[in-house]
C-alpha positions in Angstrom: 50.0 41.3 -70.3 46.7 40.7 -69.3 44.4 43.3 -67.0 44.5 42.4 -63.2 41.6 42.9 -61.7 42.4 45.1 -58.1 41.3 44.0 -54.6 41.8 46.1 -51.3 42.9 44.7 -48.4 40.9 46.5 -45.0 44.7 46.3 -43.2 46.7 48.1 -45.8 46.8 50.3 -49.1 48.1 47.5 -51.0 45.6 45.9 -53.6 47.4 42.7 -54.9 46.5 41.6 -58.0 43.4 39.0 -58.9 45.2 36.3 -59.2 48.0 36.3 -56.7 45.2 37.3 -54.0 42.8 33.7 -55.4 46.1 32.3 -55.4 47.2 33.1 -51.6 44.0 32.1 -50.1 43.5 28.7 -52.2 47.3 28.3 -50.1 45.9 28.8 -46.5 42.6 26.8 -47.6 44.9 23.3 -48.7 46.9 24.1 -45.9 44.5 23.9 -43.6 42.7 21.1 -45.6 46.0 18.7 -45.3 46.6 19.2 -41.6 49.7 17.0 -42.0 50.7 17.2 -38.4 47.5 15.9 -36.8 48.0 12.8 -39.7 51.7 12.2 -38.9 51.0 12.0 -35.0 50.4 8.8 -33.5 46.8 8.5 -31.6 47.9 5.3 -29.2 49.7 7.5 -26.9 48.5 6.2 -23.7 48.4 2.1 -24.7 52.6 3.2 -26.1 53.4 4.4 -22.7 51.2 1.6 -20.9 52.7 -1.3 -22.7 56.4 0.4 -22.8 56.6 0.7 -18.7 55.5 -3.3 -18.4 57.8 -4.3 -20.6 60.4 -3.0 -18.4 61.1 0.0 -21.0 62.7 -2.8 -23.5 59.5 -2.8 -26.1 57.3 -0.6 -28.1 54.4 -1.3 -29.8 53.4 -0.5 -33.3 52.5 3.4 -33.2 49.2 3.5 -34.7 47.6 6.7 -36.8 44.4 7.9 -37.6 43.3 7.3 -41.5 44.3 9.4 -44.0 40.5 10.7 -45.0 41.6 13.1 -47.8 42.3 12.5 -51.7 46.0 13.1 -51.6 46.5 13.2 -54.8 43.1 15.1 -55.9 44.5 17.5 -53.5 48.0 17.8 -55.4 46.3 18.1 -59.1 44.7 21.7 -57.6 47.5 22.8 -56.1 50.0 22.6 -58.9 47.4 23.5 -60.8 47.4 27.0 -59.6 48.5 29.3 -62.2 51.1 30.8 -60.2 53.0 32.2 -63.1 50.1 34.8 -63.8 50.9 36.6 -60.7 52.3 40.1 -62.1 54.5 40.9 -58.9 57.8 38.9 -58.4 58.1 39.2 -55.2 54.5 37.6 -54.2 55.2 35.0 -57.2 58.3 34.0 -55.7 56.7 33.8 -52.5 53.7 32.0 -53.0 55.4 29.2 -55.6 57.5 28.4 -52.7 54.5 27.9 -50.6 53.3 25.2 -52.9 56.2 23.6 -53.3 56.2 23.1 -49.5 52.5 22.3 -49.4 53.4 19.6 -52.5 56.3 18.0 -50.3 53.8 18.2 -46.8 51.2 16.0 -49.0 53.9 13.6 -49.8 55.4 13.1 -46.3 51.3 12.0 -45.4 51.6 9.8 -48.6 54.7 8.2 -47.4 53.4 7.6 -44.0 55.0 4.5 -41.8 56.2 3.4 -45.2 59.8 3.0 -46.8 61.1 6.6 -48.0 59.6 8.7 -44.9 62.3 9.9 -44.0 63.8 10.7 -47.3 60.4 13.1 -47.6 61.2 14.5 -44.1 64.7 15.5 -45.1 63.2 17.0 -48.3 60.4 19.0 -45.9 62.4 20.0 -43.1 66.2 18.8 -43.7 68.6 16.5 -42.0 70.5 17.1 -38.7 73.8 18.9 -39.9 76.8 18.1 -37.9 77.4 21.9 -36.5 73.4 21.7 -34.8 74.4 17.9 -33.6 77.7 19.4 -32.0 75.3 22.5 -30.5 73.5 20.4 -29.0 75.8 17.9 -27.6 77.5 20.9 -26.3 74.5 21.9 -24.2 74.0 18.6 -22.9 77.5 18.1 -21.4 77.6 21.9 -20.6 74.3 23.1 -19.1 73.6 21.8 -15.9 71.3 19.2 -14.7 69.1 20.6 -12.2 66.3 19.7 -10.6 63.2 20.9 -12.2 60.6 23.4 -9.6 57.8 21.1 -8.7 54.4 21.4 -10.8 52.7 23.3 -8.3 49.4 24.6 -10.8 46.5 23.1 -12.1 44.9 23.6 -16.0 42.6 25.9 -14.3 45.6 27.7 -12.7 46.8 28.1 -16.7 43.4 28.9 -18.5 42.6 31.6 -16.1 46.2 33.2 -16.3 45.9 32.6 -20.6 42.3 34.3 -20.7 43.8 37.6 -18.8 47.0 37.4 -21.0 43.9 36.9 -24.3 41.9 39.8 -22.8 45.2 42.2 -22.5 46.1 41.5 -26.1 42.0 42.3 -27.2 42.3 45.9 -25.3 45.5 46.3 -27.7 43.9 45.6 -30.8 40.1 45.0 -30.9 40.6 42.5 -33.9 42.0 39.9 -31.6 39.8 37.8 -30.4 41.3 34.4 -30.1 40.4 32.3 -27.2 41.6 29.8 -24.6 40.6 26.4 -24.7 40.4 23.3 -22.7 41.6 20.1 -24.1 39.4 16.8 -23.3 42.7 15.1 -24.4 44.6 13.5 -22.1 48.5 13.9 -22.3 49.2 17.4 -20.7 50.1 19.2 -23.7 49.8 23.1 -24.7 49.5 23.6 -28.2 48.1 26.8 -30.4 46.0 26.3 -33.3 44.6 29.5 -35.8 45.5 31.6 -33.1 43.3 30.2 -30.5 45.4 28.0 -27.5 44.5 24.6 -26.2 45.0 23.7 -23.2 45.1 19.7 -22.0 42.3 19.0 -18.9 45.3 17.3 -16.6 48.0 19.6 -18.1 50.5 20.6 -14.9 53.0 22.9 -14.3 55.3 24.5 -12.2 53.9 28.1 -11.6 56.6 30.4 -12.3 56.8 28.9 -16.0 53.3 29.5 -16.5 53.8 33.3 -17.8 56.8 32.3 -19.4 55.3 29.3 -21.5 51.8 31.8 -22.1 55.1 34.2 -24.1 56.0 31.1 -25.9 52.0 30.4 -27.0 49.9 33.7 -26.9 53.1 35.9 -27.0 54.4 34.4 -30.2 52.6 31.7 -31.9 49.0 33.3 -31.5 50.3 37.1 -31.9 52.0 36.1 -35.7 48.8 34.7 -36.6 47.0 37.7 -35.4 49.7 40.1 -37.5 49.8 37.7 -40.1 46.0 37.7 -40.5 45.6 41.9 -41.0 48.5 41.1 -44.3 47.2 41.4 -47.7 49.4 38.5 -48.4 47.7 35.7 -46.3 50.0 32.8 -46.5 52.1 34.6 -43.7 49.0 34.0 -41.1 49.5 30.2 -41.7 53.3 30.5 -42.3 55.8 30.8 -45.5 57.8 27.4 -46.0 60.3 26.6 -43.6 58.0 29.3 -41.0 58.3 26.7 -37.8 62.3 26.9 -36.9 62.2 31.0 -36.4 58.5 30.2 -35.2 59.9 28.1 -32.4 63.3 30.1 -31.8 61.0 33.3 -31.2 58.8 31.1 -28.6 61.6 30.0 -26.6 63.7 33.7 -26.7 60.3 34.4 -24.9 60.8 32.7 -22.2 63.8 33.9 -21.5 62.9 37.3 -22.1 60.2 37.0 -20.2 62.3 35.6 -17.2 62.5 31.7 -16.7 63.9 29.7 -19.7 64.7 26.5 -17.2 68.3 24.4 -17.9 66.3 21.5 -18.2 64.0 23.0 -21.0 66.9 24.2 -23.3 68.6 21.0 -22.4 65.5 19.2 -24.3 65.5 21.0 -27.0 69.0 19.7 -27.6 67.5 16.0 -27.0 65.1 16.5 -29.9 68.0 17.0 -32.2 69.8 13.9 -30.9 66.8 11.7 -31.1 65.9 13.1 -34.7 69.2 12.4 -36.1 68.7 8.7 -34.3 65.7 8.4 -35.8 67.2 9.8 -39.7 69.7 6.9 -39.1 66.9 4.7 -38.1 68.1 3.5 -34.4 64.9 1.9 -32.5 63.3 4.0 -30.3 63.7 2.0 -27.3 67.8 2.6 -28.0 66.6 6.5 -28.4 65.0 6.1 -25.2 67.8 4.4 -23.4 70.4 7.3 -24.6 67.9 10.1 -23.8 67.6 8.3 -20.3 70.9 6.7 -19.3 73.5 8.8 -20.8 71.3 12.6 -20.6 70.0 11.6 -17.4 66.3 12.5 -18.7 63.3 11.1 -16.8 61.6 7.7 -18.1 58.3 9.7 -19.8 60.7 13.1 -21.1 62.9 10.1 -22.7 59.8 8.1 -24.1 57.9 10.8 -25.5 61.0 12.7 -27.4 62.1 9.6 -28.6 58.2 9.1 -29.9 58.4 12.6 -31.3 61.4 11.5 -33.3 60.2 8.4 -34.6 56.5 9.8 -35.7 55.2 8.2 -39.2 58.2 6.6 -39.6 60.7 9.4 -38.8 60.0 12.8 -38.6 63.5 15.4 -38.6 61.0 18.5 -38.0 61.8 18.5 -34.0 65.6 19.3 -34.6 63.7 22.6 -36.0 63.2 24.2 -32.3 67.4 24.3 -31.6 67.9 25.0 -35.0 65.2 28.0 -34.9 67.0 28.9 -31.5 70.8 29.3 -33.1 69.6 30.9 -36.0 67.2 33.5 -34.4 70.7 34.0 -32.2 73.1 34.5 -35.2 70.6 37.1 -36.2 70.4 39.4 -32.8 74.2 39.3 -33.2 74.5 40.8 -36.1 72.0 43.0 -35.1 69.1 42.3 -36.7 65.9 43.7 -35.9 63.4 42.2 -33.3 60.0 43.8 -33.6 60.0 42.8 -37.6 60.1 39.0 -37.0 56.5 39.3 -35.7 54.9 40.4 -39.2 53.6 37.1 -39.4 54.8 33.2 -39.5 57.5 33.1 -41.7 61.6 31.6 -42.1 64.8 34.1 -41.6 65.8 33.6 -45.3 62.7 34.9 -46.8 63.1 38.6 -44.2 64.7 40.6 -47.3 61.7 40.0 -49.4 59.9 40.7 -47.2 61.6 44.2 -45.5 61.1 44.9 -49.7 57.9 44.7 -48.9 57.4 46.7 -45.9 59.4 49.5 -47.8 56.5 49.4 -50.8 53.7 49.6 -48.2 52.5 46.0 -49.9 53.3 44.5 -46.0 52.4 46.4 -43.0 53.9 46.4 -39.6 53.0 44.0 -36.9 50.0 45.4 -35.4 50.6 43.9 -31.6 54.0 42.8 -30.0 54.3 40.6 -27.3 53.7 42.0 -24.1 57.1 41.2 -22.2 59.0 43.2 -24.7 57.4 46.5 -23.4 58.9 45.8 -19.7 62.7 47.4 -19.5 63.9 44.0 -18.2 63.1 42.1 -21.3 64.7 44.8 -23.3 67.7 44.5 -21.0 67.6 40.9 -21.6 67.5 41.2 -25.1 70.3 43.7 -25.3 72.7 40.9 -23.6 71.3 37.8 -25.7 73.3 39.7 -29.0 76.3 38.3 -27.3 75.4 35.3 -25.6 76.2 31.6 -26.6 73.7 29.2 -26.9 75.2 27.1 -24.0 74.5 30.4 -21.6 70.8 30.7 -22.8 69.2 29.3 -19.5 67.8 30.9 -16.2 68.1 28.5 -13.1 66.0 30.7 -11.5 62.9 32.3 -11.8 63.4 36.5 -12.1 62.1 38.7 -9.7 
């Protein structure tokens, strides 16, 4: 075998080997370099909507995309060109060749783009709509109520200046943290986190007693696992092992109900993105997703229109059905006990957690450096305690906590 050359991580005692450590980073670099999402999202938004409601809701317009301004393939030839089989741990080999397999099927589902065979590449990437989800969620939207939703009584100033305390309390835990709140020029009212750092729309609106709640769901989970995920000597868990986004997304929304206001109508979505993805698999139009979201779920006309949107994306897209499935799963795994604190390593799926407790136990991982803030308040662990035996159709506060 040949010599490894040995580099030390600051975060950890672990030195991983030459190779796997080149390896790992040329991962988060083509990662970050294909940026499949922002490719596979449509940037007509506003014309969509526009045109939809003056057609009387009965017919969309092309979705339109923003070119694909990267060598797809140029890309693929250095990724499986990686020597992956020179890494001389199995663990990180295993690993890390699954990360470029998932990076290889990401850069096809851009290559297949609003073209025949999309959604063959989105059942390879994130897998169909099994018929025990579909019957979850069809369970949740016949059994959790229909209530009205608390008006949307704050501002994005209201938000930003609530984020930047919740940024600034995580900084004072861990000096390393320095991730920032942004505003969005975008129109569209969307939250989203990206590297850590959380945008914020310029119009975005919300009720206020979901906006520490939804900050759990952003800063609490998605920017804390890249924070806990950056100090790992293996640095694919920062951008997130394959298959990372379901237990990603179930951990986001088990904040907001740990932290005190998961809404009816909010886990009552979530089970409309699984509908409307297996629609789309089955390739109904969207203006029939639309009408189903909207006549027979009772959603409002723009909830309806922009799920259905989500579902269709680039063709089809079956990665939305991922935030119910993330939910059951993370469930299954709190009843049977499983640890909580653990899952905030870094970004990465429930199936890959024995490799990685293997690990933790050889010091070549190290614990998660922060945790989010609600779990430290007796409530939440209270909370917690009674989700290991709750169903998913109970999962839902129709009230905020006091």
């Amino acid at each position: 075998m040949t010599a490894q050359v040995q580099h030390k991580d600051n975060s950890s005692g672990f030195a991983m080997s030459g190779p796997a450590e080149a390896i790992d980073q040329t991962l988060v670099e083509l990662d970050a370099e294909l940026d499949w999402l922002t490719r596979l999202t449509p940037s007509n938004m506003g014309a969509l909507w526009d045109t939809f409601c003056e057609s009387n809701y009965k017919a969309m317009p092309a979705l339109e995309y923003q070119d694909v301004d990267i060598d797809l393939e140029g890309l693929r030839r250095k990724l499986l060109g990686l020597p992956v089989h020179d890494i001389d741990d199995p663990l990180i080999e295993t690993l890390l060749i699954e990360k470029q397999r998932e990076i290889d099927r990401q850069i096809e589902l851009v290559r297949m783009r609003a073209r025949d065979g999309i959604i063959i590449a989105s059942i390879d990437l994130f897998g169909a709509v099994d018929s025990t989800l579909l019957d979850d969620a069809l369970r949740i939207l016949e059994q959790v109520p229909q209530i009205e939703t608390a008006p949307r009584d704050s501002s994005a100033e209201d938000f930003v200046k609530a984020a930047a305390l919740e940024m600034e309390y995580y900084h004072g835990q861990d000096p390393d943290f320095r991730f920032k709140v942004k505003v969005n020029p975008n129109s569209g009212g969307t939250l989203f986190t990206s590297s850590g750092d959380l945008y914020v729309a310029h119009d975005y609106r919300t009720a206020r007693a979901r906006i520490d709640p939804l900050i759990q769901h952003e800063i609490g989970t998605h920017s804390v696992t890249w924070h806990n995920g950056k100090r790992q000597p293996l640095h694919v868990l920062r951008c997130g092992l394959p298959d990372y986004d379901a237990l990603q997304e179930g951990l986001a929304v088990m904040g907001e109900y740990l932290s005190g206001y998961l809404p009816p109508e909010r886990l009552r979505m979530l089970a409309a993105r699984v509908v409307a993805a297996d629609m789309a698999v089955n390739e109904v139009p969207v203006v029939q997703i639309f009408a189903r979201l909207h006549d027979e779920f009772g959603f409002d006309k723009f909830r309806s229109f922009d799920t259905a949107i989500r579902a269709v994306r680039g063709g089809g897209l079956t990665k939305d059905a991922l935030y119910l499935k993330g939910l059951v799963e993370l469930l299954a795994y709190l009843h049977h006990g499983g640890d909580f604190e653990t899952l905030f390593i870094g970004k990465f799926a429930l199936k890959q957690l024995p490799i990685l407790e293997k690990l933790l136990e050889r010091g070549m991982l190290v614990p998660p450096a922060l945790l989010p803030r609600y779990i430290s308040k007796p409530r939440a662990v209270q909370r917690l305690e009674n989700v290991r035996n709750m169903d998913i159709t109970a999962l839902y506060q129709e009230h905020p906590a006091p």
